[in-house]
N, C-alpha and C positions, 0 to 999 in steps of 0.2 A: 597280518592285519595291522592297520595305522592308526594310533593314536586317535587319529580323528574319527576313525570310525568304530572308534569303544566307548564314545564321548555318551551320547545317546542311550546306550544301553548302561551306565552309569549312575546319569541323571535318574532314569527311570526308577534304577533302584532305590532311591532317599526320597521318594514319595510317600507320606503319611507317617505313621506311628509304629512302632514296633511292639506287641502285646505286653511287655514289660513296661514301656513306658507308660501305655494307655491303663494299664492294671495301678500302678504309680502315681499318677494325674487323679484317678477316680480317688485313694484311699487322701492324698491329702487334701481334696475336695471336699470327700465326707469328713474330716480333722476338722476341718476350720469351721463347716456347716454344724457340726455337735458341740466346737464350742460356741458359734454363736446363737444357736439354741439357747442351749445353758445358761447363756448368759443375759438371754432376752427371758426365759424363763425364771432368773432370777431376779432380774429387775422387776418383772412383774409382779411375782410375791411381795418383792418390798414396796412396792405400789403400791398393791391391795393391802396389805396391813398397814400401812400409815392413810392409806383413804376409811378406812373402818373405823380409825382414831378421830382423823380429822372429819369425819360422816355425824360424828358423835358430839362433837364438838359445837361446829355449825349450828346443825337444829339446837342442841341444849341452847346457842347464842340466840338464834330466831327466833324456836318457842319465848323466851323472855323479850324479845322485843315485841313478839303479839300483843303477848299479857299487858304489858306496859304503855303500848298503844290505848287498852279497852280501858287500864284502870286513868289513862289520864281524861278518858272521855265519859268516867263516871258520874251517873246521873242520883241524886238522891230522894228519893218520895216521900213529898212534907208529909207531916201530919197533923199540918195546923191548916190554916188561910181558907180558900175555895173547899177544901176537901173536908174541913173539921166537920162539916153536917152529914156525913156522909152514913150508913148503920155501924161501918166499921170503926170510925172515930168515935161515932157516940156509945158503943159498949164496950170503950178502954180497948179495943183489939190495936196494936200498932203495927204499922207496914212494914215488910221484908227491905230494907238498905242494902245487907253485906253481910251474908249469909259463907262461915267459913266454918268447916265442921271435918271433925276427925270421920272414915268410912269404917261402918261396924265390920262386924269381924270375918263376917263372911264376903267383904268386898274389897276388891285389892286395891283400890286407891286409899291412898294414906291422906289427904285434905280432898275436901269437898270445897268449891271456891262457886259464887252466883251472884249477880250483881245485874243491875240498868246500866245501860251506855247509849249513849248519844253517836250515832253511823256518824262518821267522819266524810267516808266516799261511798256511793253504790258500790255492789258488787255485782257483775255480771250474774245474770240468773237466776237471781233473787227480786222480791218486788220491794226490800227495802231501799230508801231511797236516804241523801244526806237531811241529818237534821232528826230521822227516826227513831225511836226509842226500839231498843233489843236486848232481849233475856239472852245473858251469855254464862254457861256452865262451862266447870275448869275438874279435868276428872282423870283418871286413870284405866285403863281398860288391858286386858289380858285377851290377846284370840292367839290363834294359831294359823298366822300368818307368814311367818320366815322371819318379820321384822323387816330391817332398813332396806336387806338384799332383793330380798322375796321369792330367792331360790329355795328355801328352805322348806319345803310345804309340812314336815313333822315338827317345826319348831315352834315353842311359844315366846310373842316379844309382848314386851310391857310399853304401853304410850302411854303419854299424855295429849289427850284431846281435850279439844273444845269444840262445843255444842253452843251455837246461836240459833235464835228463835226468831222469824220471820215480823215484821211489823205488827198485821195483821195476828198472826200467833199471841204475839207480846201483850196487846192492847186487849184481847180475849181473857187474858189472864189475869191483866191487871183489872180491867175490871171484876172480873168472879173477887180475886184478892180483896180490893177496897172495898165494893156493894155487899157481895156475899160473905166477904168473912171465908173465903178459899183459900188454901195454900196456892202459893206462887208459886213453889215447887213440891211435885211428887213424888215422894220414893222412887215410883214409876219411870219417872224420868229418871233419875239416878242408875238404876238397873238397865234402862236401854243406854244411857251414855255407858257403862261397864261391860255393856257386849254389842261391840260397834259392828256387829251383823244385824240384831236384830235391827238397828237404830238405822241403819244404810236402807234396809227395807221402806221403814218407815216414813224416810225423810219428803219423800213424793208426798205424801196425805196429812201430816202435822206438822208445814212447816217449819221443818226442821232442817240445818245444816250443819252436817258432822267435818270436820278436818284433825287430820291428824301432825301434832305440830313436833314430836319428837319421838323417835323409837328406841328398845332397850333402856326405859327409865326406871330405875332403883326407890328413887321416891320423891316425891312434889310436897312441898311445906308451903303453909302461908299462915304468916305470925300478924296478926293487929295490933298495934302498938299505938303510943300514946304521946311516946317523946322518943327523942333520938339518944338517951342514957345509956351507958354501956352496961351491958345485959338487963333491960330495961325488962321490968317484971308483966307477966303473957297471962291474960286470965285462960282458964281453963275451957273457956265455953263461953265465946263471944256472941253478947247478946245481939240478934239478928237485925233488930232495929235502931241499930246506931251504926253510925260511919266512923273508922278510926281515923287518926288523924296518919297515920304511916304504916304501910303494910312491908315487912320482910320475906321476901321470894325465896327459896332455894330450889332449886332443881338437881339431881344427882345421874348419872347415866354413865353407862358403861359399852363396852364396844359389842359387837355382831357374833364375833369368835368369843366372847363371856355372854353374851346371853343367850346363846343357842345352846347351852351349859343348863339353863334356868328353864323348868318345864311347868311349873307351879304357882299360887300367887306366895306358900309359905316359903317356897325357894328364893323371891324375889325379894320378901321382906327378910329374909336371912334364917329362917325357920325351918328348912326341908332339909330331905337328904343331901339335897346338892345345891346347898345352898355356901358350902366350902369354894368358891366357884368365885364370891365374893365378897369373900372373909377371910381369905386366903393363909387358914390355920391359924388364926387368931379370930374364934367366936366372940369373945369381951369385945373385940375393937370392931364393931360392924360395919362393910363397907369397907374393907382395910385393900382391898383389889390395888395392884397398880394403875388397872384400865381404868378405872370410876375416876370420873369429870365431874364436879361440883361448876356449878353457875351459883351466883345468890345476887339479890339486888334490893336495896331501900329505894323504899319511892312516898311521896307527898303524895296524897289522894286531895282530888280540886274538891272545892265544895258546892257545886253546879245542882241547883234543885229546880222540880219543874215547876 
């Protein structure tokens, strides 16, 4: 046989793979695919815990830039001029201004915040229009929602909402307020702004609109102040019919992975079992969490009367 005629049957043999090789191929295949799992796996954890951070962040910055929008477009209700003849003027009753009140003990927001503002823009979906007077509630609400995620269906988060009241609502109210000598606001309200189920219900038949402007919050303060002095003195029960001259905001909020920790409103004020979660083995120093975000802000309240 020649040479050339072995050439062929050869060739044929170094066709494909040989089971060692192809068994070889497959294992550092699956190597490189488990580490690049792994390592997309762990970038993604570090993703998600710094977007939990930075989730927390955010809204705490938003919710204050709301607030700050409503209180720059504060309305204040004389008690003198066109209105002094009114029943409620003449039997010494004075009108609701700037209503800022600690929440009793059975409700988990720690300031109650309620004031007039003047709508800046419409809002889709609503019949307020710019220029309109709106009853806008500032409050804290506990459900068992998940919070920020909303994966969490056994968890409870802590917001801060606000509650505005429809043109038509507002001007219903202030009248009963001024004519009849009615609260502006009713416990009533207070209790459905604190369980934003039943208030979501609601919002279709008393216009009402609820928004939720920050999740997992620890506590909302609002100080009325008088001057800008350093630790300028805070009465204890701001009279409802006067406007202060500067209000100080603080907002407090913690991340997703600590408030899914927190199942209770005594847990979120520092009070419960598990409320170590965010006091992190120092009870004296409340709030001592690494994760807890403080926002705070001074602001000039305009003095715009109708």
């Amino acid at each position: 046989m020649t040479p050339a005629s072995r050439l062929p049957h050869a060739a044929k043999n170094r066709q494909g793979f040989s089971l060692i090789e192809l068994l070889v191929s497959v294992a550092v295949a699956f190597i490189l695919v488990a580490a690049l799992m792994q390592s997309m796996v762990s970038s993604l954890d570090s993703w998600t815990n710094q977007e939990k951070v930075f989730s927390s962040q955010r809204e705490g910055r938003a919710a204050l830039r709301v607030l700050a929008d409503d209180l720059a477009s504060i309305v204040i209700m004389p008690g003198d001029g066109p209105l002094a003849e009114d029943p409620q003027a003449m039997t010494g009753r004075k009108p609701l201004r700037f209503l800022v009140q600690k929440g009793p003990p059975t409700s988990p927001t720690t300031t109650r915040l309620a004031f007039l503002r003047s709508v800046k823009r419409a809002t889709k979906g609503t019949d307020s229009g710019r220029g309109d007077l709106q009853l806008v509630l500032y409050g804290i609400a506990l459900t068992p929602d998940g919070g920020a995620s909303g994966a969490e269906t056994d968890a409870n988060s802590q917001k801060l909402l606000r509650r505005e009241y429809s043109a038509a609502e507002t001007f219903r109210r202030l009248e009963g307020h001024r004519v009849g000598g009615q609260p502006l606001i009713f416990e009533e309200d207070w209790q459905q702004l604190e369980n934003l189920a039943e208030a979501d219900n609601q919002a279709a038949t008393t216009g009402v609109r609820n928004a939720v402007l920050a999740h997992d919050v620890i506590r909302f303060e609002c100080k009325p102040l008088e001057n800008m002095m350093p630790n300028p003195p805070v009465a204890q029960e701001w009279p409802s019919d006067q406007m202060p001259k500067w209000v100080e905001v603080t907002l407090r909020v913690t991340n997703r992975q600590t408030g899914r920790l927190l199942k209770t409103a005594e847990d979120w004020r520092g009070e419960g079992v598990r409320s170590t979660a965010i006091s992190n083995g120092t009870p004296d120093v409340y709030e001592d969490d690494a994760e807890v975000r403080t926002f705070s802000m001074r602001l000039r309240l305009p003095s715009l009367s109708l």
